[in-house]
VOGU-3710 file (C-alpha; in Angstrom, 3 decimals, decimal comma):
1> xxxxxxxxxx> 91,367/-112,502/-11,773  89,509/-111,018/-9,023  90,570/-106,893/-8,529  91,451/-105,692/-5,308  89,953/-102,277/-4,013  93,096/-100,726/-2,154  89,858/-100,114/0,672  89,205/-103,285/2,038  92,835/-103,282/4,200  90,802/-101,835/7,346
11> xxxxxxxxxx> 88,090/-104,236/6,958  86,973/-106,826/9,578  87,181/-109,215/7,064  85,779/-112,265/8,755  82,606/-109,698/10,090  81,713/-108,891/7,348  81,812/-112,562/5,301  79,764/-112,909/8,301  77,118/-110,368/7,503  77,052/-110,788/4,076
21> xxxxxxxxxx> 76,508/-115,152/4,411  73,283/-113,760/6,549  72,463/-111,245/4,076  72,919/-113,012/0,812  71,438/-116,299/2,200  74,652/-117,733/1,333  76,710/-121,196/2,070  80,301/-120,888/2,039  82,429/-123,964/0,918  85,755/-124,956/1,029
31> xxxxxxxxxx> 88,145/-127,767/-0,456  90,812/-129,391/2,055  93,434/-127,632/-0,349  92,474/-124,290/0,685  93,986/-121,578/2,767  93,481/-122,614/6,931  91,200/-119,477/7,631  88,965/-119,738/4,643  88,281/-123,573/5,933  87,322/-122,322/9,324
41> xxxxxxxxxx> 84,969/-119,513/7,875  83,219/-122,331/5,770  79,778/-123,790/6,829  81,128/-127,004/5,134  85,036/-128,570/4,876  85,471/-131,567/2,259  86,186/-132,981/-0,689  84,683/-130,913/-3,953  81,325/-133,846/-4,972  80,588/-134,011/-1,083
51> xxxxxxxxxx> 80,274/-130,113/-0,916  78,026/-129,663/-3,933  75,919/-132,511/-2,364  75,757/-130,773/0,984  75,241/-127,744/-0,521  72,244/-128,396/-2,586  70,496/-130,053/0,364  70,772/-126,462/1,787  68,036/-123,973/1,434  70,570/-121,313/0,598
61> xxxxxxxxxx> 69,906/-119,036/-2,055  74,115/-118,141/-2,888  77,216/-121,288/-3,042  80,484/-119,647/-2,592  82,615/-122,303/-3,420  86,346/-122,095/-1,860  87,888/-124,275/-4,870  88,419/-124,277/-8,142  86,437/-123,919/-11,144  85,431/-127,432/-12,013
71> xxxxxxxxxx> 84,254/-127,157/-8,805  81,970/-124,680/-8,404  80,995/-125,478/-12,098  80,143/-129,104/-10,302  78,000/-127,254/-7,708  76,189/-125,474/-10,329  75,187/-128,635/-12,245  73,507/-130,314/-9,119  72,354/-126,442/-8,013  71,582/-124,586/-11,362
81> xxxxxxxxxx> 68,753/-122,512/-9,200  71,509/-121,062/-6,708  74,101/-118,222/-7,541  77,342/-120,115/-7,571  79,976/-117,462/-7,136  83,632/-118,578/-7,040  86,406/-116,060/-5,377  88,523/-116,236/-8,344  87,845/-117,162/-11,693  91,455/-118,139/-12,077
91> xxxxxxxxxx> 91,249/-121,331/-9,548  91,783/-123,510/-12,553  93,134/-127,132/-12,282  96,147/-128,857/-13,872  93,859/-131,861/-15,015  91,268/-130,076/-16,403  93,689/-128,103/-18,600  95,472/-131,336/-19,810  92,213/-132,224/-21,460  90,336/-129,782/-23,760
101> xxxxxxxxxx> 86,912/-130,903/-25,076  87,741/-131,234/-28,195  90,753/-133,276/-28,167  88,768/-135,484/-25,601  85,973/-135,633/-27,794  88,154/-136,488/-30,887  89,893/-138,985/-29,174  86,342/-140,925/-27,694  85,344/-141,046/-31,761  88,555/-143,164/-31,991
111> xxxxxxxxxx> 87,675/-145,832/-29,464  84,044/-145,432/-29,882  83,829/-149,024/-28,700  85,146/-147,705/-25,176  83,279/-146,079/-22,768  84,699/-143,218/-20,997  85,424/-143,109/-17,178  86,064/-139,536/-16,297  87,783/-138,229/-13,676  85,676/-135,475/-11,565
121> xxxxxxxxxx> 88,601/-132,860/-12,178  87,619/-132,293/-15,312  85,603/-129,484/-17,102  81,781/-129,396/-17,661  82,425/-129,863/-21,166  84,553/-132,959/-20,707  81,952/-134,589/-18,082  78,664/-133,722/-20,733  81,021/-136,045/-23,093  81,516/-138,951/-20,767
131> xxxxxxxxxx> 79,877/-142,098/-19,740  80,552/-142,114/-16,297  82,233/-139,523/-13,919  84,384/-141,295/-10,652  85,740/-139,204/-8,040  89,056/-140,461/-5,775  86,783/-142,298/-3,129  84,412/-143,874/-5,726  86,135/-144,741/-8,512  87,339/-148,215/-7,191
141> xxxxxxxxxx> 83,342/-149,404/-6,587  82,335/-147,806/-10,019  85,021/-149,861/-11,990  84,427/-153,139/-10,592  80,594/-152,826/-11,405  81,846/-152,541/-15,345  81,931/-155,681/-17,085  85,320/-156,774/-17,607  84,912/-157,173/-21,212  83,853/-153,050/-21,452
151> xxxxxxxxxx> 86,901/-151,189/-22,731  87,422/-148,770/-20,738  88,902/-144,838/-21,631  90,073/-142,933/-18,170  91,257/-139,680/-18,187  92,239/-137,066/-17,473  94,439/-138,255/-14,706  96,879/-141,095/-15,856  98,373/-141,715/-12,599  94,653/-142,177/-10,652
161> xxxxxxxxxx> 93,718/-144,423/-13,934  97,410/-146,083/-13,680  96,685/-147,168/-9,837  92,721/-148,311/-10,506  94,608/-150,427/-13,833  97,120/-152,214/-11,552  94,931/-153,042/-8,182  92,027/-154,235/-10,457  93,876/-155,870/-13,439  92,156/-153,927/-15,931
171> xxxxxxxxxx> 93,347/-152,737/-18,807  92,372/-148,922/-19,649  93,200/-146,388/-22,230  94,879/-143,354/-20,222  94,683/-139,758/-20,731  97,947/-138,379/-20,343  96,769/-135,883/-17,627  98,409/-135,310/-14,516  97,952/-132,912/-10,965  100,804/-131,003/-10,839
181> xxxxxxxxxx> 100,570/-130,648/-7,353  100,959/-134,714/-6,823  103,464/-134,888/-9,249  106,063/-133,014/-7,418  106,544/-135,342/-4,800  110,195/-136,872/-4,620  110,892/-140,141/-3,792  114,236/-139,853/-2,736  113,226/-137,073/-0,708  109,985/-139,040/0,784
191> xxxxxxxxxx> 112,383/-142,316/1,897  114,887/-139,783/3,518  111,867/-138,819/5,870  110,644/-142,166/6,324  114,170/-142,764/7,513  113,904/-140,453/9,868  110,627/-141,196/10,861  110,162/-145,259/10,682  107,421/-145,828/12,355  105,526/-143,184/10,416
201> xxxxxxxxxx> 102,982/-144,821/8,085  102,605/-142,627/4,951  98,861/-141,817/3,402  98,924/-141,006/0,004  96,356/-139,858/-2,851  95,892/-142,138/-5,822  97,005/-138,970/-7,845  100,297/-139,333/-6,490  102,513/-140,956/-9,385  103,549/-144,764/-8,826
211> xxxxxxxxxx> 106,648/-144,148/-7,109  105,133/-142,694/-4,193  101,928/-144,233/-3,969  104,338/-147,744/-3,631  105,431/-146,740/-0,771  102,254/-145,738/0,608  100,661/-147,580/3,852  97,351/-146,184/2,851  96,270/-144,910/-0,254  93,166/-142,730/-0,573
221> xxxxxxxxxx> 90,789/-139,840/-1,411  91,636/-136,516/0,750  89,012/-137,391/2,633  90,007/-140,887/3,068  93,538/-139,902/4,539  91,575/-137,835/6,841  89,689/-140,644/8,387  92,633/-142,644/8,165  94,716/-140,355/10,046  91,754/-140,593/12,728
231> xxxxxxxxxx> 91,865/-144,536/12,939  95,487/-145,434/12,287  97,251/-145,872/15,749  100,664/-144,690/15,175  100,827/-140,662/16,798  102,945/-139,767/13,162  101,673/-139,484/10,189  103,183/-138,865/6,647  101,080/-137,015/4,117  101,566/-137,374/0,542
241> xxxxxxxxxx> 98,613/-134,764/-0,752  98,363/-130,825/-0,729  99,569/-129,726/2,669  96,473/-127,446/3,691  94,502/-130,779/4,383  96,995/-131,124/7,501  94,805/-128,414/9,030  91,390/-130,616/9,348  93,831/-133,164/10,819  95,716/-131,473/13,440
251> xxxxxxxxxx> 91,715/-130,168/14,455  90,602/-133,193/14,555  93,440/-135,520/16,162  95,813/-132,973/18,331  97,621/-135,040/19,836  98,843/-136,652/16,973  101,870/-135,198/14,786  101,680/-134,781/10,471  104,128/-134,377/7,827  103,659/-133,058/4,615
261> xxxxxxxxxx> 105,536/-135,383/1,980  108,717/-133,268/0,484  109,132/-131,907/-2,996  112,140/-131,821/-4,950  114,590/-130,216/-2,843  112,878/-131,443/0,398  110,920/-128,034/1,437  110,032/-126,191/-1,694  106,334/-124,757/-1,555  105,831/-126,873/-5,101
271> xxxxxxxxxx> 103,194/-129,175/-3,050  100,500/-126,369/-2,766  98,647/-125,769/-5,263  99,060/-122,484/-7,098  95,389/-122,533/-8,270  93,934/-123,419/-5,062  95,691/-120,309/-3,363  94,181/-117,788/-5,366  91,111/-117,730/-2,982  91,934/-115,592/-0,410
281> xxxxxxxxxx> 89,347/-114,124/2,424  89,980/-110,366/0,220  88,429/-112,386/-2,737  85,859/-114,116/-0,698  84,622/-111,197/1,087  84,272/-109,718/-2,702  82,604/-112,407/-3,866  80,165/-112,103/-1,343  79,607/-108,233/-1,742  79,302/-108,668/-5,733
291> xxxxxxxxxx> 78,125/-111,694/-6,232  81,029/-112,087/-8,975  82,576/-114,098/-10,252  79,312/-115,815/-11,298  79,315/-119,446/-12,550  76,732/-120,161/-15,430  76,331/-122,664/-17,655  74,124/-123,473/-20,513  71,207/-125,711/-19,644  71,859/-128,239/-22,451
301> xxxxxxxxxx> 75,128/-128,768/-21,077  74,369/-128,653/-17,839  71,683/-131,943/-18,211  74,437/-133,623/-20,190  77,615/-133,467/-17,679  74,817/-133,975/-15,068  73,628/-137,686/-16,696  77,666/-138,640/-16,224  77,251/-137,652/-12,588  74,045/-138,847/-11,921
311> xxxxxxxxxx> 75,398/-142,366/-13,131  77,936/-142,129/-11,053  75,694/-141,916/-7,796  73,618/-144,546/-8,683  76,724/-147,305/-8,843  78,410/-145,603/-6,121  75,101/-146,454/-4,180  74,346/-149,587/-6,166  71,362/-149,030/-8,062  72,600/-149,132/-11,368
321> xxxxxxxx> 72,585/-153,339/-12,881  75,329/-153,636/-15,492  73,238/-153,805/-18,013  72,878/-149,969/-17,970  76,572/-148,988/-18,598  76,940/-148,541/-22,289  77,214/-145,585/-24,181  75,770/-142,556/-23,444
//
């Protein structure tokens, strides 16, 4: 983790982040999930494939990615000329711990008549060892491009994989993964609300387990929800994903009111996620100033996860025939 000089407490923060994104030739990213003031410092707000895109189109010589480390490991792959600095090192992710390399890769050389669909939350190593990587808002054009006779692994999140299986009939071999975050949700908690709110649609991510996503009115990628909450027509909306996206909402739509879904006991913190709120400005402006924590990755590597994303944007855009999905 990221040390804190006891000397940045009478520190214009936000001035100098400022200075030092002129300075370092820097582009400052951040996730939906994080903190509200480090998403209105960012040059670009989104979901974690659409800021590495955005930010290699840049001419920015320094990514500081406000995320987690698959993500800024992401931006590296697609940047591997750019510093990728991420504010702490520590901004893991509950899916990509579920699934270590080499239990993933063991368990591919099982089914090695399966190809693997992997989940973007996942780490380099995992993506360099799959066929195909699928993010929230693609995965449902990717799979229906694969030949229904293509067995199919999905991982690392059993609950996204769970939801594709049942809308699409297909039958997939799940990684027991979950988000930790999405899993805390209560049912009994969430139909208390909707009680109390009836007319309330609720939006809900695909990693939400099946119990909530059921009762979902719309079910979608962060950045779904968000232009969902932007078209639906009702003025209250019911949130079933990590609570900081709410911010991007109530900018966008102010006139409109949104709930965060409930956790266990109906307002525990449990539905912001503890990795996500390790970035702080502190760490940010460090970042900046140090250029550490540095993301690197070995070339070799880097080409191989990049072939499972690159496959990935050619189906999402349709220029991939189906007789180029087998095995990598």
């Amino acid at each position: 983790m990221t040390a804190m000089p006891a000397n940045l407490s009478g520190l214009d923060l936000r001035a100098e982040i400022e200075r030092l994104r002129k300075e370092r030739n820097a582009v400052i990213l951040a996730h939906y999930y994080q903190r509200p003031e480090l998403q209105d410092i960012a040059d670009f707000v989104g979901d974690s494939l659409e800021l590495s895109r955005k930010a290699a189109e840049t001419d920015a010589d320094v990514i500081a990615f406000c995320g987690v480390k698959f993500m800024a490991e992401t931006a590296k792959i697609l940047s591997p000329e750019k510093i990728v600095v991420l504010p702490d090192m520590e901004a893991g992710c509950s899916l990509e711990d579920s699934c270590p390399p080499e239990k993933f890769a063991a368990f591919r050389a099982a089914h090695p008549d399966h190809i693997a669909l992997t989940y973007i939350n996942c780490s380099t190593e995992v993506k360099a060892l799959s066929d195909i990587i699928v993010t929230s808002s693609s995965a449902e054009t990717i799979l229906q491009q694969i030949p229904a006779d293509q067995k199919i692994i999905f991982g690392p999140d059993r609950h996204l994989g769970g939801y594709l299986s049942r809308k699409f009939g297909r039958e997939m071999l799940l990684w027991p993964g979950v988000c930790i975050v999405h899993e805390a949700f209560s049912e009994t908690e969430l139909l208390k609300l909707k009680a109390q709110h009836p007319t309330a649609p609720i939006a809900a991510h695909p990693e939400c387990p099946p119990h909530i996503v059921d009762h979902a009115d719309y079910v979608g990628s962060t950045s779904g929800i968000l232009n969902y909450a932007k078209t639906v027509e009702a003025d209250t909306l019911i949130v079933a994903t990590e609570p900081h996206i709410i911010h991007q909402m109530q900018l966008a739509i102010p006139n409109k009111t949104f709930i965060g879904a409930p956790g266990a006991d109906g307002n525990c913190n449990c539905n912001i996620c503890p990795y996500m709120a390790l970035n702080t400005m502190e760490k940010l402006y460090i970042a900046l100033r140090d250029l550490e924590p540095r993301v690197e990755i070995d070339e070799q590597l880097r080409l191989d996860a990049k072939r499972s994303l690159d496959r990935m944007l050619d189906m999402a855009s349709g220029t991939v025939g189906k007789g180029d999905l087998g095995s990598r």
